[in-house]
PyMOL Python script that loads the backbone (N, CA, C, O; Angstrom):
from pymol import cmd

cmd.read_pdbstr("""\
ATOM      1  N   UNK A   1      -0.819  31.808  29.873  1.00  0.00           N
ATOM      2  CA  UNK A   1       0.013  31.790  28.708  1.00  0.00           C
ATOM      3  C   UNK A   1      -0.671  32.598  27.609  1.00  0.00           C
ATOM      4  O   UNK A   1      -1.814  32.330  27.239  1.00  0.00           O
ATOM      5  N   UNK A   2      -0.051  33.446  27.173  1.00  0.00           N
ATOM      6  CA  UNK A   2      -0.111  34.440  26.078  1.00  0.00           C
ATOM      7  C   UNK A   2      -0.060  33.934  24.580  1.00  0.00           C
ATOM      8  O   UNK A   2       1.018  34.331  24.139  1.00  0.00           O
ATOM      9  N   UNK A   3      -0.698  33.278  23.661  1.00  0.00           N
ATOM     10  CA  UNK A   3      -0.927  32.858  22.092  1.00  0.00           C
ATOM     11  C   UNK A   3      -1.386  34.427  21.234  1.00  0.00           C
ATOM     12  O   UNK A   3      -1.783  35.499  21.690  1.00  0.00           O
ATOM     13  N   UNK A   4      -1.113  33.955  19.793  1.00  0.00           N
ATOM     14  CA  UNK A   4      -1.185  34.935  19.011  1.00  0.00           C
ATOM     15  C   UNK A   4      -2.919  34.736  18.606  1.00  0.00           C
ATOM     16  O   UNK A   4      -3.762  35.604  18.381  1.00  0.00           O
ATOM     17  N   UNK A   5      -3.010  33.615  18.618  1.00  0.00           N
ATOM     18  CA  UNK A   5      -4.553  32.933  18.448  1.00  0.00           C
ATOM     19  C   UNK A   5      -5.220  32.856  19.927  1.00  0.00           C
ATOM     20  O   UNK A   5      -4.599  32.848  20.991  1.00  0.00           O
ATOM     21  N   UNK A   6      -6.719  32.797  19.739  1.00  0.00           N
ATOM     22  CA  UNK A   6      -7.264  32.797  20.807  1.00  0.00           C
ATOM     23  C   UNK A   6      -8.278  32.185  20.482  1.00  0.00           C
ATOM     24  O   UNK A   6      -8.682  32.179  19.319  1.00  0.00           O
ATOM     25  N   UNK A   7      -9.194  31.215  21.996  1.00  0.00           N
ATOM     26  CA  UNK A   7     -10.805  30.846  21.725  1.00  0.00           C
ATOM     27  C   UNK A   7     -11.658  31.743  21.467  1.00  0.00           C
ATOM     28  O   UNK A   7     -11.876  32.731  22.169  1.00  0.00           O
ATOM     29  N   UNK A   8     -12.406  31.348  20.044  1.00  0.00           N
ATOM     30  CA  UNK A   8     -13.175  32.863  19.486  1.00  0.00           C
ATOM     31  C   UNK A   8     -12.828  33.202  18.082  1.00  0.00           C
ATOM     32  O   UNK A   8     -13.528  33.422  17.094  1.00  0.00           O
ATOM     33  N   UNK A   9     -11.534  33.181  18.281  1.00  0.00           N
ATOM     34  CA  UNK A   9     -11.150  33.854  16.894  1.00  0.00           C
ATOM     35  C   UNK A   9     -11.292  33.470  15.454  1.00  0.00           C
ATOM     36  O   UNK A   9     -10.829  32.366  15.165  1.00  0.00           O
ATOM     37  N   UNK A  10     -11.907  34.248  14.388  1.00  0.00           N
ATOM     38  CA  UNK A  10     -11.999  33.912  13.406  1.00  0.00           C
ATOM     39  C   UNK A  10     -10.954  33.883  12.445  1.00  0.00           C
ATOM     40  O   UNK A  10     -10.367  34.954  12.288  1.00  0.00           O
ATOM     41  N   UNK A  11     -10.449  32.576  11.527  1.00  0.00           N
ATOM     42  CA  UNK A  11      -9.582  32.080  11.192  1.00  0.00           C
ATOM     43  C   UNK A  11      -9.358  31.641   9.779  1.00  0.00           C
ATOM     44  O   UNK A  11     -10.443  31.273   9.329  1.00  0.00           O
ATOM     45  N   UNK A  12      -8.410  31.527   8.897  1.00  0.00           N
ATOM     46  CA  UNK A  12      -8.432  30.972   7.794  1.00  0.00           C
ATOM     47  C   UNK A  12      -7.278  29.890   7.541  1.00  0.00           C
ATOM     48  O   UNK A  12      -6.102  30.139   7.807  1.00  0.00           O
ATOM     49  N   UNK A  13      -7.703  28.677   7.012  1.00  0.00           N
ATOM     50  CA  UNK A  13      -6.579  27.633   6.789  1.00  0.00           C
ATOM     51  C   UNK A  13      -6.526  27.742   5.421  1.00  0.00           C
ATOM     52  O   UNK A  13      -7.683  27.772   5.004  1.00  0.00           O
ATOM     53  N   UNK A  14      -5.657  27.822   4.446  1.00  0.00           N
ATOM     54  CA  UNK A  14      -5.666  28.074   2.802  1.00  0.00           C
ATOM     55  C   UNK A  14      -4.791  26.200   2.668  1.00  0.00           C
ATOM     56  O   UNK A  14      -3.820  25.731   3.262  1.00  0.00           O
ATOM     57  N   UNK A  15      -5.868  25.520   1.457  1.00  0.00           N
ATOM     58  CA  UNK A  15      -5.544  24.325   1.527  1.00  0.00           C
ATOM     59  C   UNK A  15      -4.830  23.920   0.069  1.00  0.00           C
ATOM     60  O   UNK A  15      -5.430  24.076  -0.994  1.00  0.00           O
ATOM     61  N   UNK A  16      -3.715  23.475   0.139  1.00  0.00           N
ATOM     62  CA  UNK A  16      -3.125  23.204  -1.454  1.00  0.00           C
ATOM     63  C   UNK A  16      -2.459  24.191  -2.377  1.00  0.00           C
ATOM     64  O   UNK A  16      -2.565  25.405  -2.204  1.00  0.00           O
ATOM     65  N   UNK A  17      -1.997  23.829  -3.037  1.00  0.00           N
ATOM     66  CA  UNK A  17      -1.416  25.001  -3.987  1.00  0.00           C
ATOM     67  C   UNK A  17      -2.474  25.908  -4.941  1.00  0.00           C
ATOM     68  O   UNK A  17      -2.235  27.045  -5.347  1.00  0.00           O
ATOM     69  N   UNK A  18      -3.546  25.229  -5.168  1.00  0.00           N
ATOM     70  CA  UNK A  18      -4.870  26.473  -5.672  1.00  0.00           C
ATOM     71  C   UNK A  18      -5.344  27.215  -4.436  1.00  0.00           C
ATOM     72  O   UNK A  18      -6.503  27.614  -4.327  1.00  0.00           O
ATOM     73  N   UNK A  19      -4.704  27.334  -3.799  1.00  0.00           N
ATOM     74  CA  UNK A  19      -5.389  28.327  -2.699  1.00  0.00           C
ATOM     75  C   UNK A  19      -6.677  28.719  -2.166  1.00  0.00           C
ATOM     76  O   UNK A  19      -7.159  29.846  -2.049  1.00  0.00           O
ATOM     77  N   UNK A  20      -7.397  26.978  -1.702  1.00  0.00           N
ATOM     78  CA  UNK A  20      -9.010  27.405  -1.603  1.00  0.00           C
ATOM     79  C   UNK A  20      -8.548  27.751  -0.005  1.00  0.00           C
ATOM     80  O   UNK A  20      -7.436  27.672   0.516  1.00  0.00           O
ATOM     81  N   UNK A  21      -9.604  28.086   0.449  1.00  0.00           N
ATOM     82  CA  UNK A  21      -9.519  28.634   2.251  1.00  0.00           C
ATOM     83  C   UNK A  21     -10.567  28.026   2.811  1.00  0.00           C
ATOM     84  O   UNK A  21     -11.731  28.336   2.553  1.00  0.00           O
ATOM     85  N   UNK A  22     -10.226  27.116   3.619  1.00  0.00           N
ATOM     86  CA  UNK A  22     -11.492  26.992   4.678  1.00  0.00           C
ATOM     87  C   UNK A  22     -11.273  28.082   6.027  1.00  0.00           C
ATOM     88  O   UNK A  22     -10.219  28.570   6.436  1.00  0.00           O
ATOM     89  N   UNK A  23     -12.572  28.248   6.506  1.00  0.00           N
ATOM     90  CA  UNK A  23     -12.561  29.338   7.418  1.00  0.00           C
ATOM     91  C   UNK A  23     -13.562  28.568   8.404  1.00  0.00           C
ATOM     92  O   UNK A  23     -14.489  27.813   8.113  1.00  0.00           O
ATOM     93  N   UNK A  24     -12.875  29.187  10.260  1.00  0.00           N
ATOM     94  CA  UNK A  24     -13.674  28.384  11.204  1.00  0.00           C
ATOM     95  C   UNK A  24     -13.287  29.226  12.180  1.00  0.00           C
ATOM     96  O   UNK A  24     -12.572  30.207  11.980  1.00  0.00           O
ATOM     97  N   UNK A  25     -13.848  28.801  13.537  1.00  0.00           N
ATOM     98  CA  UNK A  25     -13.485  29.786  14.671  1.00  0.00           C
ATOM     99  C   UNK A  25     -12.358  28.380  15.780  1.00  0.00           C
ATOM    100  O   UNK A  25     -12.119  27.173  15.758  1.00  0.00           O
ATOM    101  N   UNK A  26     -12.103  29.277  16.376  1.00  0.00           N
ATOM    102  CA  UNK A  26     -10.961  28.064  17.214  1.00  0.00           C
ATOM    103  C   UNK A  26     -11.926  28.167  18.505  1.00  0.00           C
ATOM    104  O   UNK A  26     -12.628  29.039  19.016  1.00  0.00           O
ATOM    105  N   UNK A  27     -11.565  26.709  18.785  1.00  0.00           N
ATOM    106  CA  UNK A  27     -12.607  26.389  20.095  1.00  0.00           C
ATOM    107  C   UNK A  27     -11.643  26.020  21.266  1.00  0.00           C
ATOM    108  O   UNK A  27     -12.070  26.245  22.398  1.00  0.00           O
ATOM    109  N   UNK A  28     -10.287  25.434  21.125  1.00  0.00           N
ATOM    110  CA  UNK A  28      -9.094  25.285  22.163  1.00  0.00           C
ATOM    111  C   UNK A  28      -8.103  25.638  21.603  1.00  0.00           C
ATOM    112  O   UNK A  28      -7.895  25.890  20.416  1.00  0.00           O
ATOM    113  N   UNK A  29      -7.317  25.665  22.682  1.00  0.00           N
ATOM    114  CA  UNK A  29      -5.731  25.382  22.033  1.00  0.00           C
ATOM    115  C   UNK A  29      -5.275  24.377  23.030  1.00  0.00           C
ATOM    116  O   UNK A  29      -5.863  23.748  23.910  1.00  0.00           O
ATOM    117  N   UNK A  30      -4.152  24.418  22.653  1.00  0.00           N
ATOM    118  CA  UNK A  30      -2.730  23.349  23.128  1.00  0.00           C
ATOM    119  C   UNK A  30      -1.854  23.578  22.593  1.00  0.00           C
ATOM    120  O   UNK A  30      -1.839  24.055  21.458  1.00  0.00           O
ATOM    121  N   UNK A  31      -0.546  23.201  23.506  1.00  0.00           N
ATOM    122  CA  UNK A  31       0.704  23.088  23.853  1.00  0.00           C
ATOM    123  C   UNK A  31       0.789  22.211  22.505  1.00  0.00           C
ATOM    124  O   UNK A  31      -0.244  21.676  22.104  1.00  0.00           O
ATOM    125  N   UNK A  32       1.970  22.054  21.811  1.00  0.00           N
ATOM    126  CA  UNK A  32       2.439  20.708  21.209  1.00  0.00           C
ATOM    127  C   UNK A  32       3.177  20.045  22.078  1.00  0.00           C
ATOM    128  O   UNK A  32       3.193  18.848  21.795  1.00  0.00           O
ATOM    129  N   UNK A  33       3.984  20.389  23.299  1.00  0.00           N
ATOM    130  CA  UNK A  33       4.687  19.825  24.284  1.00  0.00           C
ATOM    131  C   UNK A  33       4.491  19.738  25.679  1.00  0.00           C
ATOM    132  O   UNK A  33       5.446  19.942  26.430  1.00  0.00           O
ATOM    133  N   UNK A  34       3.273  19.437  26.160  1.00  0.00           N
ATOM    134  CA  UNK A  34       2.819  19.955  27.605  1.00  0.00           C
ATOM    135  C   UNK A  34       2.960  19.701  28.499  1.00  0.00           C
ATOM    136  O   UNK A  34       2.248  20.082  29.427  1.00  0.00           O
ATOM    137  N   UNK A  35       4.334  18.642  28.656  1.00  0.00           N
ATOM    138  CA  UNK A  35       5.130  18.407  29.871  1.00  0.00           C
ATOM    139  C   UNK A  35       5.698  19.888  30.442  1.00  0.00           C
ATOM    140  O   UNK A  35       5.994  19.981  31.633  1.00  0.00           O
ATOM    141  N   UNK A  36       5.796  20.711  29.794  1.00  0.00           N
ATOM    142  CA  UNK A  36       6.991  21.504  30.186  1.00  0.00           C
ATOM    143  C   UNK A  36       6.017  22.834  30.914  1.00  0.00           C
ATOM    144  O   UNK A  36       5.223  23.658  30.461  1.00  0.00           O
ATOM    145  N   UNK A  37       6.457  22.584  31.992  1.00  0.00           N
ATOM    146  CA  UNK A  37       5.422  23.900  32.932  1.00  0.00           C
ATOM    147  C   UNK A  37       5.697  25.204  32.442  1.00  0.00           C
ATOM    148  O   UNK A  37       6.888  25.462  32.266  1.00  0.00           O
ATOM    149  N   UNK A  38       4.667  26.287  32.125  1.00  0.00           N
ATOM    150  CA  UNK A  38       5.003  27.726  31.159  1.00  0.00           C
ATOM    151  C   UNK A  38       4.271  28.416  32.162  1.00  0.00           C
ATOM    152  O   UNK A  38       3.125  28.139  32.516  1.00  0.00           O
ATOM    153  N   UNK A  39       5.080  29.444  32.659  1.00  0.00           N
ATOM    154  CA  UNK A  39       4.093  30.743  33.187  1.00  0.00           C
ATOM    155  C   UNK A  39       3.263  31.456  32.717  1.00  0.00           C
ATOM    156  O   UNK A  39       3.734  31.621  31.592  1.00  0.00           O
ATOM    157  N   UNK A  40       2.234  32.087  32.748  1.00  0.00           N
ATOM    158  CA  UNK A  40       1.290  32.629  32.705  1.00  0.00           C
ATOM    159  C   UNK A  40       1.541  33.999  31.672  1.00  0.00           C
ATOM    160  O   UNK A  40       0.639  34.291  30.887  1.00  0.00           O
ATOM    161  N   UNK A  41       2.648  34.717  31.708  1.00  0.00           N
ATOM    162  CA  UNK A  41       3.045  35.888  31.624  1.00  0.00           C
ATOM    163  C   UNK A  41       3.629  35.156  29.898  1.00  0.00           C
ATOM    164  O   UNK A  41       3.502  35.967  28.981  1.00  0.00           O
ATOM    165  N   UNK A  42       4.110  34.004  29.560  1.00  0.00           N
ATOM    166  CA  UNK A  42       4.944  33.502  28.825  1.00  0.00           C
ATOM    167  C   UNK A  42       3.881  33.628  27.240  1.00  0.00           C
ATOM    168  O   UNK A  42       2.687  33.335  27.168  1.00  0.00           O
ATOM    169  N   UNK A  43       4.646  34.076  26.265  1.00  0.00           N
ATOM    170  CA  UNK A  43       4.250  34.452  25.291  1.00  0.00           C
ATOM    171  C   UNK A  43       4.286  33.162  24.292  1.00  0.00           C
ATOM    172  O   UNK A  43       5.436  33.261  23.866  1.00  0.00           O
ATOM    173  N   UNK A  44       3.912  32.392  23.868  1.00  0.00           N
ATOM    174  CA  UNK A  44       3.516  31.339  23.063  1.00  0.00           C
ATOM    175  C   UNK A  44       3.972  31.759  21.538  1.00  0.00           C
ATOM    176  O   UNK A  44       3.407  32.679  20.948  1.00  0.00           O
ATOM    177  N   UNK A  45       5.047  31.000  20.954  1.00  0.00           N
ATOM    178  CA  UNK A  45       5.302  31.344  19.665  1.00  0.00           C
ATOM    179  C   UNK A  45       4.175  30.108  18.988  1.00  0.00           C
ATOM    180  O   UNK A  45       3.488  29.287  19.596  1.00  0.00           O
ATOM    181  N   UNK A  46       4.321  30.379  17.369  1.00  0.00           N
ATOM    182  CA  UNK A  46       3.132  29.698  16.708  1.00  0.00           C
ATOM    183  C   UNK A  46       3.681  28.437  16.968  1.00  0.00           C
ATOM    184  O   UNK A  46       2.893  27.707  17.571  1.00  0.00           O
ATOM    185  N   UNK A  47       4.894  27.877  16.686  1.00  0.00           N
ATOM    186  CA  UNK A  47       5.580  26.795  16.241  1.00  0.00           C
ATOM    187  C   UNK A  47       5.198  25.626  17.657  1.00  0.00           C
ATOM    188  O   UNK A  47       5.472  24.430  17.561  1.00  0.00           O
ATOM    189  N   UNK A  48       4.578  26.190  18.839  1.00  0.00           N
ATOM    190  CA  UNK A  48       4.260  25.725  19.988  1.00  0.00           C
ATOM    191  C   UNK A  48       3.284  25.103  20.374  1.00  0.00           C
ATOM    192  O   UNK A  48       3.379  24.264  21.269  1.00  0.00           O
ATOM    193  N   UNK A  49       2.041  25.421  19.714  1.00  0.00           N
ATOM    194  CA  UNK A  49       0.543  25.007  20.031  1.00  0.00           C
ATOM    195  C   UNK A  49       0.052  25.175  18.810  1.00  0.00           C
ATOM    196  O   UNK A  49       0.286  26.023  17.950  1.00  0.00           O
ATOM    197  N   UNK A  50      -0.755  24.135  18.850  1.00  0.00           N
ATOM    198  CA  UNK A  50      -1.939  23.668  17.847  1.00  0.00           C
ATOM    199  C   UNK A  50      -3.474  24.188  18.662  1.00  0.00           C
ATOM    200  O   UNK A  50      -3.586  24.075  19.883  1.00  0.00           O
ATOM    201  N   UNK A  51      -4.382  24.650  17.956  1.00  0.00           N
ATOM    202  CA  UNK A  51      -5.749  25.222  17.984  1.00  0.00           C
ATOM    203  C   UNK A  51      -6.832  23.801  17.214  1.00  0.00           C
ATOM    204  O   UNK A  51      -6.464  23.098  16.273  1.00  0.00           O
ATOM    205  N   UNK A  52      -8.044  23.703  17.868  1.00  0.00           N
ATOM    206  CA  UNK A  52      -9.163  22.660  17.834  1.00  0.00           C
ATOM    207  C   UNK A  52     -10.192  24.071  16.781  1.00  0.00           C
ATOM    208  O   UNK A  52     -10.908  24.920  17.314  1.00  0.00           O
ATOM    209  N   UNK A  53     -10.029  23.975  15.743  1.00  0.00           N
ATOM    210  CA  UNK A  53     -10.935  24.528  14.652  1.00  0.00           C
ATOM    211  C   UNK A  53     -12.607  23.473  14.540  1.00  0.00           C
ATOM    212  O   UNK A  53     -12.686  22.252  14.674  1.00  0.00           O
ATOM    213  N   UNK A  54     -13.417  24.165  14.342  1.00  0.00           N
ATOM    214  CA  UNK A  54     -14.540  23.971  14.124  1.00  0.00           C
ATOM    215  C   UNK A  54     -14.856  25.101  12.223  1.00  0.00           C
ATOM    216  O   UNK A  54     -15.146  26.297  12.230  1.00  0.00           O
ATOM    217  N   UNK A  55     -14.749  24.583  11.416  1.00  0.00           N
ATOM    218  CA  UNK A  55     -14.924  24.919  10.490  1.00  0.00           C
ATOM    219  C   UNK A  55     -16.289  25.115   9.769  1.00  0.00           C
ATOM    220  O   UNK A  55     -17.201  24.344  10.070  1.00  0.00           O
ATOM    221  N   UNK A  56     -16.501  26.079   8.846  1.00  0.00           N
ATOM    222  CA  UNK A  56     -17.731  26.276   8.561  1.00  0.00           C
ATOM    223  C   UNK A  56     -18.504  25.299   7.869  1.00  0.00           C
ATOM    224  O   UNK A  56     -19.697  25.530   7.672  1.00  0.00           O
ATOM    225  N   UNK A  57     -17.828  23.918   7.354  1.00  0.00           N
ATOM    226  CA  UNK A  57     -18.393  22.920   7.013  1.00  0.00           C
ATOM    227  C   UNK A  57     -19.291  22.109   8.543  1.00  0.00           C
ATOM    228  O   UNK A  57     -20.344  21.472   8.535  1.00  0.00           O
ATOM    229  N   UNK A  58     -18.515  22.405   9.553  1.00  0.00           N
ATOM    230  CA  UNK A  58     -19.315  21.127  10.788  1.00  0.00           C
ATOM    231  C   UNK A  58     -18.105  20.584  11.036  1.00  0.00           C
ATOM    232  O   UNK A  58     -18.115  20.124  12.177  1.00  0.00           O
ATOM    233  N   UNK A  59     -16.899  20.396  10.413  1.00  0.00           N
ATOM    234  CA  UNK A  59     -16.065  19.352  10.696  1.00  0.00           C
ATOM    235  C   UNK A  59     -15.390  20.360  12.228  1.00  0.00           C
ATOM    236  O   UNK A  59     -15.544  21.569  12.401  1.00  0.00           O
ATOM    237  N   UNK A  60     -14.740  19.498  13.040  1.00  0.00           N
ATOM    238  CA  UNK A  60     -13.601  19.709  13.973  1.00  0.00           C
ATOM    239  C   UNK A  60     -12.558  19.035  13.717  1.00  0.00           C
ATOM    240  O   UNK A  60     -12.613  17.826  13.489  1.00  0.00           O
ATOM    241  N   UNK A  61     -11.508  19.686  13.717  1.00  0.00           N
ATOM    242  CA  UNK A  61      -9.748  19.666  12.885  1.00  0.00           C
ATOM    243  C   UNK A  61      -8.307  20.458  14.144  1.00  0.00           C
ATOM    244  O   UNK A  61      -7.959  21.637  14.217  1.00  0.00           O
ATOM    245  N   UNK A  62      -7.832  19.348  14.881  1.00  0.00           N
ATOM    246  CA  UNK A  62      -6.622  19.785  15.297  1.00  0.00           C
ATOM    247  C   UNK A  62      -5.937  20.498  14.120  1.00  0.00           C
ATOM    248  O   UNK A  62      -5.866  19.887  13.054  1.00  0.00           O
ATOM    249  N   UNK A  63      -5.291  22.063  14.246  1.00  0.00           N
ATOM    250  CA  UNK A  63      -4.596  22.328  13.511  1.00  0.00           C
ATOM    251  C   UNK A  63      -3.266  23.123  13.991  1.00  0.00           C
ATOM    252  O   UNK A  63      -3.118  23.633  15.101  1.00  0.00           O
ATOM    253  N   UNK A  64      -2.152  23.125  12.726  1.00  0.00           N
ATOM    254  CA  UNK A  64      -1.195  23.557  14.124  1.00  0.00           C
ATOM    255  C   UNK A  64      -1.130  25.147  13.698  1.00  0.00           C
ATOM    256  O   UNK A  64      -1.122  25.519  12.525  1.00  0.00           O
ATOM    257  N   UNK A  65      -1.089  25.940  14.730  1.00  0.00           N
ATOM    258  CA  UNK A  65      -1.188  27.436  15.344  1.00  0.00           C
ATOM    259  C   UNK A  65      -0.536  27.951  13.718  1.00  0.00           C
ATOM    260  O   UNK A  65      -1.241  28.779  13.142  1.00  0.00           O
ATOM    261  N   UNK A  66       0.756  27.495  12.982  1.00  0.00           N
ATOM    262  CA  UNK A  66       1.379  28.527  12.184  1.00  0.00           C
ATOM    263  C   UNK A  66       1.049  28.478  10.872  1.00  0.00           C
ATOM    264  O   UNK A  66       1.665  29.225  10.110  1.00  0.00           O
ATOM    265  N   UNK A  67      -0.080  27.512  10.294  1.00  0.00           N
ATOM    266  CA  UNK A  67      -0.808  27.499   9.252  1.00  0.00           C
ATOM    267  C   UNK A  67      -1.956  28.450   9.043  1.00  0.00           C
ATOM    268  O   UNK A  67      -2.331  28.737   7.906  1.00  0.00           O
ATOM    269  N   UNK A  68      -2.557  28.976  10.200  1.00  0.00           N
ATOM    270  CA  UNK A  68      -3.571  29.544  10.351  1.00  0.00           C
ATOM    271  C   UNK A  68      -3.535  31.244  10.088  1.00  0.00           C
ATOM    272  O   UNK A  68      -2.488  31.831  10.362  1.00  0.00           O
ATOM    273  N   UNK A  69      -4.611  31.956   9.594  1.00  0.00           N
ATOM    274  CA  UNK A  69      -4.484  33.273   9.477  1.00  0.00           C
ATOM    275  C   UNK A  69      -5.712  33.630   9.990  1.00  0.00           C
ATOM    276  O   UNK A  69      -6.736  32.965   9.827  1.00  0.00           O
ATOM    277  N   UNK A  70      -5.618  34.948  10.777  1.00  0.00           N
ATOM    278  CA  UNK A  70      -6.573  35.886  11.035  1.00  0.00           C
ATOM    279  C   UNK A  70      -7.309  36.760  10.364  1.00  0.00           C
ATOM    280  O   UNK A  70      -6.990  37.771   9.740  1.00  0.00           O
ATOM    281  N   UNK A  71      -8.713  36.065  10.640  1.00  0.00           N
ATOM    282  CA  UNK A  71      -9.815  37.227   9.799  1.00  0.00           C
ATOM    283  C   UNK A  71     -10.201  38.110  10.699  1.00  0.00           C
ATOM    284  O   UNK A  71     -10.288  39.334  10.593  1.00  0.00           O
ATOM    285  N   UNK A  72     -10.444  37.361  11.665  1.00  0.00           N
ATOM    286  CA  UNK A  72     -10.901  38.228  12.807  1.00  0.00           C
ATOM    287  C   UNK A  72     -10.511  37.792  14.421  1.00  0.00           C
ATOM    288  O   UNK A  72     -10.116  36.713  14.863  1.00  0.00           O
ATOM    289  N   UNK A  73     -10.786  39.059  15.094  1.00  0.00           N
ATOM    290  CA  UNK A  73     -10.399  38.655  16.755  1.00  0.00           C
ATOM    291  C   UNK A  73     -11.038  38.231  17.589  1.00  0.00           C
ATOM    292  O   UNK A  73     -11.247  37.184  16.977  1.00  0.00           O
ATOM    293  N   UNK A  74     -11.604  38.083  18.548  1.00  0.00           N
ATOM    294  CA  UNK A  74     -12.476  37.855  19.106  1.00  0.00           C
ATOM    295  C   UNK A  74     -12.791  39.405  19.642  1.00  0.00           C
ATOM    296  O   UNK A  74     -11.971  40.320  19.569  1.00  0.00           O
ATOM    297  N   UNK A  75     -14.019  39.516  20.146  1.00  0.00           N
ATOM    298  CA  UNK A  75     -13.913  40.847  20.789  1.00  0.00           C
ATOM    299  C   UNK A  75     -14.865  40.595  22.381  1.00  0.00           C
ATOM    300  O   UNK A  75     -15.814  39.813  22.398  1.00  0.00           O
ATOM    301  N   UNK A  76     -14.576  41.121  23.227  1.00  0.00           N
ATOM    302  CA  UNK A  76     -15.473  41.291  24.588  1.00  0.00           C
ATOM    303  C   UNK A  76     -16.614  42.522  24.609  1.00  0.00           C
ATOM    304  O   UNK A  76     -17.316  42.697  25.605  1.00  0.00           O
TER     305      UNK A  76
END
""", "prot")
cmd.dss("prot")
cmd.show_as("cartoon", "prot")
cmd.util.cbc("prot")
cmd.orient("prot")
């Protein structure tokens, strides 16, 4: 399954209406619905899966996929 987010990627959550940002890398993802069998080839909209953030404080935070912004990609 194909996500816009990936394990690796560097990330920003902007919290509240003053617009502070916490920033973290994503360590999983998930389905929000994972009964439903998805092929491989199948492109993952945000509204679908939530990402396991590890933030630059230490904390770990289920968050869901369409809050999140990209700082960076992962690279190989």
């Amino acid at each position: 399954m194909r996500q816009r987010f990936q394990v690796g990627d560097l990330v920003s959550l902007t919290l509240g209406p003053d617009g502070n940002q916490d920033r973290g890398i994503i360590l999983e993802t998930k389905l929000l619905n994972n009964s439903i069998p998805i092929p491989e080839d199948y492109y993952c909209h945000v509204d679908e899966y939530h990402c396991k953030i590890r933030f630059l404080t230490g904390e770990d935070r289920w968050v869901r996929a369409k809050w999140l912004h990209h700082l960076s990609k992962k690279t190989k």
